[in-house]
C-alpha positions as CSV (number, residue, x, y, z in Angstrom):
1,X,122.2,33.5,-52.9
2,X,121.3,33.9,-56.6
3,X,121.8,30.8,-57.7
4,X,121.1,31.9,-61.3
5,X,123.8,34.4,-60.8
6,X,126.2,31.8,-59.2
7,X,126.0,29.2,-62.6
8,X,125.8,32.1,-64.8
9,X,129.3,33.3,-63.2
10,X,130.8,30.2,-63.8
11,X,129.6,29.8,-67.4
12,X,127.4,26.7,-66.3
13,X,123.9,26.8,-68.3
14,X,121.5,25.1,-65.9
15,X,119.4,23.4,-69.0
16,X,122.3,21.1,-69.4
17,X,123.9,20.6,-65.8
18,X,122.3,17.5,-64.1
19,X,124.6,17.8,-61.9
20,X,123.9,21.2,-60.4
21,X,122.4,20.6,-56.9
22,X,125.1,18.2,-56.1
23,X,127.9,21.0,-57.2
24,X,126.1,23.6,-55.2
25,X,126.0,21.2,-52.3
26,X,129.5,20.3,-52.4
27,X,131.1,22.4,-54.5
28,X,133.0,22.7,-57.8
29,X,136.3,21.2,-56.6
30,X,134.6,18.1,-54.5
31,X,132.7,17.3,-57.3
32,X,135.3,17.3,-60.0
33,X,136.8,14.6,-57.5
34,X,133.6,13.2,-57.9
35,X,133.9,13.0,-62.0
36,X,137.3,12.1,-62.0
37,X,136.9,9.1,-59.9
38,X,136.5,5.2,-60.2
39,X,134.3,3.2,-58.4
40,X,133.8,-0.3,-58.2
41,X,130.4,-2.1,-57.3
42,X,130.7,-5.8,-55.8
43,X,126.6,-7.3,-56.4
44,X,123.4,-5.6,-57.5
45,X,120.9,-6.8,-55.8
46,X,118.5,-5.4,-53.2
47,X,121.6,-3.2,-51.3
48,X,124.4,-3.0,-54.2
49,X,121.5,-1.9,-57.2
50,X,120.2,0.8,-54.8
51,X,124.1,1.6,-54.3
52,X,125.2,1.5,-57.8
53,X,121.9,4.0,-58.1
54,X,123.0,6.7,-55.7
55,X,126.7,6.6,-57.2
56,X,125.9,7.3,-61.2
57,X,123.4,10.0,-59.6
58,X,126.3,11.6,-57.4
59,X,128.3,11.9,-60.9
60,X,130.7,9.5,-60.4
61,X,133.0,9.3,-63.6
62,X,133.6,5.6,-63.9
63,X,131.7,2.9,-62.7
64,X,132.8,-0.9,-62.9
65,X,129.5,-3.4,-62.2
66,X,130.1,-7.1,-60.5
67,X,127.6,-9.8,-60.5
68,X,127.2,-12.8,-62.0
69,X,123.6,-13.9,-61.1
70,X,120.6,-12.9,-63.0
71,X,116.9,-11.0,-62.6
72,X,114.9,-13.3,-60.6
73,X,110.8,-13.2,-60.4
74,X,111.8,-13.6,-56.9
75,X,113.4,-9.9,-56.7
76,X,110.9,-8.1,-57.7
77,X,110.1,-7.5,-53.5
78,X,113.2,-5.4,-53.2
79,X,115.7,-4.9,-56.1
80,X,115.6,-1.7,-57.9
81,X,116.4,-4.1,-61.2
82,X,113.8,-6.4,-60.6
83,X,110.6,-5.9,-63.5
84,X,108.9,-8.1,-65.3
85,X,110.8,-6.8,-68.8
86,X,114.1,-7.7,-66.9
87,X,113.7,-10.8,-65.2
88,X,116.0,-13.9,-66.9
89,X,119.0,-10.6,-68.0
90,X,122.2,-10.4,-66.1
91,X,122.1,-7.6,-63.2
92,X,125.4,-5.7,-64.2
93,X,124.4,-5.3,-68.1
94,X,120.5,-4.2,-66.8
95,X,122.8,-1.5,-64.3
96,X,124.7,-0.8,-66.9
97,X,122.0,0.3,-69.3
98,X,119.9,2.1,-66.2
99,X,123.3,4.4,-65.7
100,X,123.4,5.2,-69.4
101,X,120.2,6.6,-68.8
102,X,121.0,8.2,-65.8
103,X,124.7,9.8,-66.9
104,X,125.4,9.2,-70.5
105,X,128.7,10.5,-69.8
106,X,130.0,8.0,-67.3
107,X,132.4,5.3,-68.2
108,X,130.6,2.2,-67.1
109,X,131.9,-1.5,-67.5
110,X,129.3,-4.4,-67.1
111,X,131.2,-7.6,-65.3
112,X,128.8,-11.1,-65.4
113,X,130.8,-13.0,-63.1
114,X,130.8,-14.2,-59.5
115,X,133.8,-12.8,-57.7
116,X,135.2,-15.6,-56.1
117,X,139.0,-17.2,-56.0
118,X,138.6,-18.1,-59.7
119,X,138.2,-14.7,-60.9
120,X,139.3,-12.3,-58.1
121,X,143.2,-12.3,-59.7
122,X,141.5,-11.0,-63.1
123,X,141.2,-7.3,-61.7
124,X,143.6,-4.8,-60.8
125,X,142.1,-3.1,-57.7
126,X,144.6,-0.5,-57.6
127,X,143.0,1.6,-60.5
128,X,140.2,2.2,-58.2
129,X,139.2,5.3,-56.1
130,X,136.9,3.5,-53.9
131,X,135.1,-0.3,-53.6
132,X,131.7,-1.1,-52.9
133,X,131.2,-4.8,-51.4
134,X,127.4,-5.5,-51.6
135,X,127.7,-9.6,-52.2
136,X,126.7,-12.1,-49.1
137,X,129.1,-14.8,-49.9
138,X,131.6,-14.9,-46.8
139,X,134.6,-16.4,-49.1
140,X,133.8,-13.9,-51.8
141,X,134.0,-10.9,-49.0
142,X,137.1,-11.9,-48.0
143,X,139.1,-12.2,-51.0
144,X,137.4,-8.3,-51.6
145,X,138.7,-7.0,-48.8
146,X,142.2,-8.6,-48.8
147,X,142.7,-7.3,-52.2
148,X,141.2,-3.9,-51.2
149,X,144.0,-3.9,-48.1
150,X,146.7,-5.1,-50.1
151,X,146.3,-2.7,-53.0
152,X,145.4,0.4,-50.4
153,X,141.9,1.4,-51.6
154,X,139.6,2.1,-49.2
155,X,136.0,-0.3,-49.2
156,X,133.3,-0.3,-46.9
157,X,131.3,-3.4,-46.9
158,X,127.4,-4.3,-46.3
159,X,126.9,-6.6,-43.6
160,X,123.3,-8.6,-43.5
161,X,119.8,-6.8,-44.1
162,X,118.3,-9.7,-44.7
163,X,115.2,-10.9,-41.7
164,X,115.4,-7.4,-40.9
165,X,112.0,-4.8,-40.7
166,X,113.6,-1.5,-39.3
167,X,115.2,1.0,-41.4
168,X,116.1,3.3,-38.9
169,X,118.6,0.6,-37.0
170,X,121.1,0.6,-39.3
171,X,124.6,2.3,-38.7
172,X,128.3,2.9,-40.1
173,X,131.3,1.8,-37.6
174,X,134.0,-0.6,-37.5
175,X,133.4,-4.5,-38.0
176,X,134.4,-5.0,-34.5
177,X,131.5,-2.7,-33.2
178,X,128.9,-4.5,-34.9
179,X,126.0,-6.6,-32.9
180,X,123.4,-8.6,-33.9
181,X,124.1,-9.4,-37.3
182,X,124.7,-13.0,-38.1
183,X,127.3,-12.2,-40.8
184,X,129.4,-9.5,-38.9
185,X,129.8,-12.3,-36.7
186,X,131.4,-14.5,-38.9
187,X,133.3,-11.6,-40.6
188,X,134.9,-11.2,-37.5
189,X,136.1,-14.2,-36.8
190,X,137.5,-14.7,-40.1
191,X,138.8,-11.5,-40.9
192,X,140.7,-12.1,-37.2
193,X,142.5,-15.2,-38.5
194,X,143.7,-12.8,-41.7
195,X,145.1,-10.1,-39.2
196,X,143.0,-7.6,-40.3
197,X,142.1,-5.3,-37.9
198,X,139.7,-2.7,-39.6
199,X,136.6,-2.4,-41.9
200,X,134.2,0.1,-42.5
201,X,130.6,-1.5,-42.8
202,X,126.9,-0.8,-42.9
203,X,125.1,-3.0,-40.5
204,X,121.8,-3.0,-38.7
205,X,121.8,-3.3,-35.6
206,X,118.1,-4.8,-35.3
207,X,118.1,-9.0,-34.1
208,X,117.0,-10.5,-37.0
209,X,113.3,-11.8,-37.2
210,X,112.8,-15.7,-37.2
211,X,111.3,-16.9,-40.4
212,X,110.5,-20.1,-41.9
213,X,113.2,-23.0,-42.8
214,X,113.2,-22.9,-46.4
215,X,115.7,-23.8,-48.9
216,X,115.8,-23.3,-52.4
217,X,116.3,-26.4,-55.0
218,X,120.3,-26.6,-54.2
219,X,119.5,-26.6,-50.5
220,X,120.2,-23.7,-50.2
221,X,118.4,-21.3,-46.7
222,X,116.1,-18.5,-48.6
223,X,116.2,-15.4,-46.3
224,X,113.0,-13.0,-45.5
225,X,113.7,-9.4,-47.1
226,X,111.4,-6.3,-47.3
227,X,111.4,-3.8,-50.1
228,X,112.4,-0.6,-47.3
229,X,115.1,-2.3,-45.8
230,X,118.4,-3.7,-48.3
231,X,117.8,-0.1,-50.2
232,X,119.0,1.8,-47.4
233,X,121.8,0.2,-46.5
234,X,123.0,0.5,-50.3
235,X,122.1,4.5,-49.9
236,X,124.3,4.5,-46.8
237,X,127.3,2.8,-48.5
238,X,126.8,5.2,-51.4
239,X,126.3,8.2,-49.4
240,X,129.8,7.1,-47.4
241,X,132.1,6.4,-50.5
242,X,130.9,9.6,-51.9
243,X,132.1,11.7,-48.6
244,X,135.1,9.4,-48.6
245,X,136.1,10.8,-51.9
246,X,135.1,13.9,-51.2
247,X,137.0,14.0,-48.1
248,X,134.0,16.1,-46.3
249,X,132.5,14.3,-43.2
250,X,129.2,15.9,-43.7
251,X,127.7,16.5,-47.2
């Protein structure tokens, strides 16, 4: 095909299209879906930055950042945020800015807060295309997805990557299909108790690695992570919400 021909057809000068490859990919009409949609991002760290990445780059019209923590020295390892010029700034306004970079066009709202039972009644979830849950907080999860459910928006959550090593193990399935994840197990059992009997979710399925017992000045267990691994699981939940939209199995 002369792909020259084909923009020039369509009135589409190719100096000012970022977007071309993905339209010739999927098409015109799959990615206007694309541009007219609205996607929120739950947590920007080592999965949900990478995540939050892959959906300005797909053209995504409107974008609403979570997170209330900030850039810490000790992200640097694995978060596409994480530079010595942003380290002490809140994630969602550092995503914010990146995106601007990346789509000036895109309608992108920076939230600095933790999504918890506090704030979760604050947002109307029903304006939303699709939901992104990239946060490791069980309680926080939950709330998510029961306001996901009851509002009828589809979300695909992130289960653990941390004390993982293997890229290649992780998968997209049901929450009840998962195995050897330490949070899918809990999930389970929790989301069980809420009669919920679905979720779409990246997982690895890869037995976590046995680290060290350390804990953080609140006590708090610090998990092992690699710089390969949490990125592709937020590429996979990108890559799915995009096909979701889309409604094309293989893109």
């Amino acid at each position: 095909m002369n792909y020259l021909a084909f923009f020039a057809e369509r009135k589409i000068n190719i100096n000012e299209n970022r977007f071309m490859r993905t339209e010739m990919l999927i098409g015109k009409e799959a990615f206007n879906r694309l541009r007219g949609s609205k996607v929120a991002i739950f947590g920007l760290g080592g999965v949900g930055s990478f995540a939050a990445e892959a959906i300005a780059r797909a053209g995504i019209g409107e974008i609403d950042l979570f997170d209330g923590d900030i850039v810490d020295i000790t992200n640097i390892n694995r978060q596409l945020l994480a530079l010595d010029n942003t380290v002490g700034r809140p994630k969602a306004e550092v995503m914010k800015e990146r995106i601007a970079r990346i789509n000036k066009d895109a309608k992108v709202r920076s939230n600095y807060i933790f999504f918890g039972k506090d704030t979760c009644n604050n947002y109307d979830f029903s304006k939303y295309s699709y939901i992104i849950d990239s946060i490791d907080t069980v309680s926080s999860k939950l709330l998510m997805i029961k306001k996901a459910y009851d509002a009828g928006i589809p979300i695909i959550s992130s289960m653990g990557t941390a004390n993982k090593l293997n890229p290649c193990d992780f998968e997209v399935c049901d929450i009840y299909e998962t195995k050897n994840c330490p949070l899918a197990k809990i999930m389970r059992r929790e989301l069980r108790k809420m009669k919920i009997d679905r979720l779409k979710v990246v997982f690895s399925k890869e037995e976590p690695k046995f680290t060290p017992n350390i804990c953080d000045e609140n006590g708090k267990r610090i998990n092992s992570s690699i710089s390969f691994v949490p990125p592709v699981a937020g590429f996979i939940l990108a890559s799915e919400a995009v096909k979701d939209i889309i409604d094309k199995k293989e893109v």
